[in-house]
C-alpha positions as CSV (number, residue, x, y, z in Angstrom):
1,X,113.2,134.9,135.3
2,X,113.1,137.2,132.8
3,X,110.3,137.5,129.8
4,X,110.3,138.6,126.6
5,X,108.3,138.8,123.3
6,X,108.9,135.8,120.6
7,X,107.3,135.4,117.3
8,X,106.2,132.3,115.4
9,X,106.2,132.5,111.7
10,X,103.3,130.3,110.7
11,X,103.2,130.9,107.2
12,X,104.1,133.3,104.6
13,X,102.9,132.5,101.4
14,X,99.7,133.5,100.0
15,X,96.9,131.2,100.4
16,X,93.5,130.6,100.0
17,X,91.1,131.1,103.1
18,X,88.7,128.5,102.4
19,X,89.1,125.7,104.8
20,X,92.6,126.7,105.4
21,X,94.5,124.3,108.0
22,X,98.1,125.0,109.2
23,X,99.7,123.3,112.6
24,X,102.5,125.1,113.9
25,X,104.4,124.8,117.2
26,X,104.7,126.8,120.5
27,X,107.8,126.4,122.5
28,X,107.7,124.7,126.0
29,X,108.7,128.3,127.3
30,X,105.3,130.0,126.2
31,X,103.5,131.7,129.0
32,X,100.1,129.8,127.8
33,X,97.8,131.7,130.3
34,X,98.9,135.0,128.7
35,X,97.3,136.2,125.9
36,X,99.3,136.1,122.6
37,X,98.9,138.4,119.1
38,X,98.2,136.4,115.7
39,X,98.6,138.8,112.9
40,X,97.8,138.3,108.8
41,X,97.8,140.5,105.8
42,X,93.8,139.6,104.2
43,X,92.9,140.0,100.8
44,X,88.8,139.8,99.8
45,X,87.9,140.5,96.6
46,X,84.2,139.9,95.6
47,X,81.9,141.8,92.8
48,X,78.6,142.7,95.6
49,X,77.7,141.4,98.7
50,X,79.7,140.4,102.2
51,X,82.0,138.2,103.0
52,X,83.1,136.9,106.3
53,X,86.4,135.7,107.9
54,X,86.2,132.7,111.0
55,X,89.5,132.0,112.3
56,X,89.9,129.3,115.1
57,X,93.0,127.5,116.9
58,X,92.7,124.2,118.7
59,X,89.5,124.1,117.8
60,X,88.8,127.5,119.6
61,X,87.1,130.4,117.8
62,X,89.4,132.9,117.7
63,X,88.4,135.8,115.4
64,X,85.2,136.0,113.3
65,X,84.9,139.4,111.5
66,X,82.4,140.6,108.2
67,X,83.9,142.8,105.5
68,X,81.8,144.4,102.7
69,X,84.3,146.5,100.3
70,X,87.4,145.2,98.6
71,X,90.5,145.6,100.9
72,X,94.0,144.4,101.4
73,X,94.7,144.8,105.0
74,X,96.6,144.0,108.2
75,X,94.7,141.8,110.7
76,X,95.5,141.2,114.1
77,X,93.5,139.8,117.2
78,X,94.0,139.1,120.8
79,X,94.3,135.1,121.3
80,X,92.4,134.7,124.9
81,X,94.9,132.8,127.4
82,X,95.3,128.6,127.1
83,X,93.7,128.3,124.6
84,X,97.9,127.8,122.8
85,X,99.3,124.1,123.5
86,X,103.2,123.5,123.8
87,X,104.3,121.7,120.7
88,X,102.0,121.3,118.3
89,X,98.9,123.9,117.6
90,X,96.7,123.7,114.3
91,X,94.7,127.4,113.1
92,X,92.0,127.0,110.7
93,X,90.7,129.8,108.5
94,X,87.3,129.5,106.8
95,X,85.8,132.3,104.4
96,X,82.2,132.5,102.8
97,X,80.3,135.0,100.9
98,X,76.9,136.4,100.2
99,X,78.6,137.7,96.4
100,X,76.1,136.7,93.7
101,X,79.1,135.7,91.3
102,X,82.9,135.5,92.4
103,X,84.9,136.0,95.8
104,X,88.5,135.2,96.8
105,X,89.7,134.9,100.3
106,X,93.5,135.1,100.4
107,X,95.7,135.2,103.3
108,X,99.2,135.4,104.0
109,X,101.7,136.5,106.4
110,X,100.5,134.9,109.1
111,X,102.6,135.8,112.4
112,X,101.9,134.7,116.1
113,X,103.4,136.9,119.0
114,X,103.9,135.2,122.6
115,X,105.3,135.6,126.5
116,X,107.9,133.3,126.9
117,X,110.9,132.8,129.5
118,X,114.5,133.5,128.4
């Protein structure tokens, strides 16, 4: 059988990465023991300090990375094999700070790439 790429739009709006839950769902012909590509455009604003990014699915720590400038960038990570479900999947994003008086975490875009059959 053949393979191919497929991509799962997970959400496109902008949001705020602060105990950020979404469930989304993977098709029954997902290769789950390959890896797969998540992908999000990050925002981070904050006036001094760090600020940090953890990103988990299923309950699986996916991504966890620390930032210490201003940006608006493209994100993406490797998502190890099984740790994707057929049907329904939930990805959590949590952000924190070390700023001494205002930060904001916003994500959007937020785009999962997978093996399937077809």
């Amino acid at each position: 059988m053949a393979r191919a790429a497929q991509y799962i739009v997970i959400d496109d709006p902008n949001m705020y990465a602060f105990n950020a839950e979404l469930d989304f769902n993977v098709p029954f012909n997902c290769y789950l023991n390959r890896p797969s590509i998540l992908t999000w455009m990050m925002d981070l604003s904050m006036n001094d300090g760090t600020a940090s990014l953890e990103v988990s699915i299923n309950a699986v720590p996916s991504y966890n990375g620390t930032y210490s400038n201003n940006l608006y960038i493209p994100v993406q990570e490797v998502i190890n094999p099984n740790v994707l479900l057929w049907g329904k999947n939930m990805i959590f994003f949590n952000s924190s700070s070390t700023a001494s008086s205002w930060f904001t975490a916003i994500i959007s875009d937020v785009v999962l790439w997978i093996e399937v059959d077809v």
